[in-house]
PATOR-115385 format. One record per residue (C-alpha): residue in one letter; x, y, z. Coordinates in steps of 0.2 Angstrom, whole numbers, plus 5000, padded with zeros to 4 digits. Layout:
# PATOR-115385
AXYZ/...
This chain:
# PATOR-115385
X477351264887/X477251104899/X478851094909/X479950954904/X479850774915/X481450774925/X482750614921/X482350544938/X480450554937/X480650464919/X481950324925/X480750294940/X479250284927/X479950144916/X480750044932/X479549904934/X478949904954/X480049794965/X478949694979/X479049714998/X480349635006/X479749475014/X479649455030/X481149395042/X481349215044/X481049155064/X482949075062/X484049215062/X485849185065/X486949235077/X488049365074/X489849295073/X491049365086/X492249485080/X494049415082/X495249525093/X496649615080/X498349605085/X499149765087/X500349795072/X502349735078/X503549885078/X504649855062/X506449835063/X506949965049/X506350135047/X505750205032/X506550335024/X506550415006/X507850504996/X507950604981/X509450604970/X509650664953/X508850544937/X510650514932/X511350474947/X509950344948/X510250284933/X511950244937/X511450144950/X510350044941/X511549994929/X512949954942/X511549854952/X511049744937/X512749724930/X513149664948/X511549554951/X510949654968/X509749784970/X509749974973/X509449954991/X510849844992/X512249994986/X511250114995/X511550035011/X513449985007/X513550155003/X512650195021/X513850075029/X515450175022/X514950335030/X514750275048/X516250155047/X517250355039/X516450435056/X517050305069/X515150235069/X515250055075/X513350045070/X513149955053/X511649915042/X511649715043/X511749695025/X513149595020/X512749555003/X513749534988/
């Protein structure tokens, strides 16, 4: 029994031969000077992430939409509360609502 042609041998057999590359033209451009990447600028906030049960977060939600602010926005009045409770004179900076 002949042994099977492989896939890759077939595929190469019914690809039709590509030409040789032509030469490199005389004119070949310059290669474009790589500009200098500003290093990234420390950010004002740091990122945290917190888990809270899907009911609580639901809540949320729904106080958020039915008072037209976002999540973030009760989360950090709620952040503000406990460091004014502790004597904290730091505060969030966000004064919305």
């Amino acid at each position: 029994m002949a042994k099977r042609t492989s896939f890759l041998a077939k595929l190469e057999q019914e690809l039709p031969e590509t030409p040789e590359p032509a030469a490199p033209s005389a004119r070949v451009a310059a290669p474009e000077p790589k500009l200098q990447a500003k290093p990234p600028a420390k950010p004002d906030v740091v990122k945290s992430t917190i888990y809270i049960p899907p009911a609580v977060h639901q809540r949320l939600r729904e106080i958020a939409f039915t008072e037209h602010r976002r999540v973030h926005d009760l989360i950090m009045e709620g952040l503000d509360r406990v460091l004014e409770d502790r004597g904290h004179p730091e505060r969030t900076g966000d004064r919305k609502g």
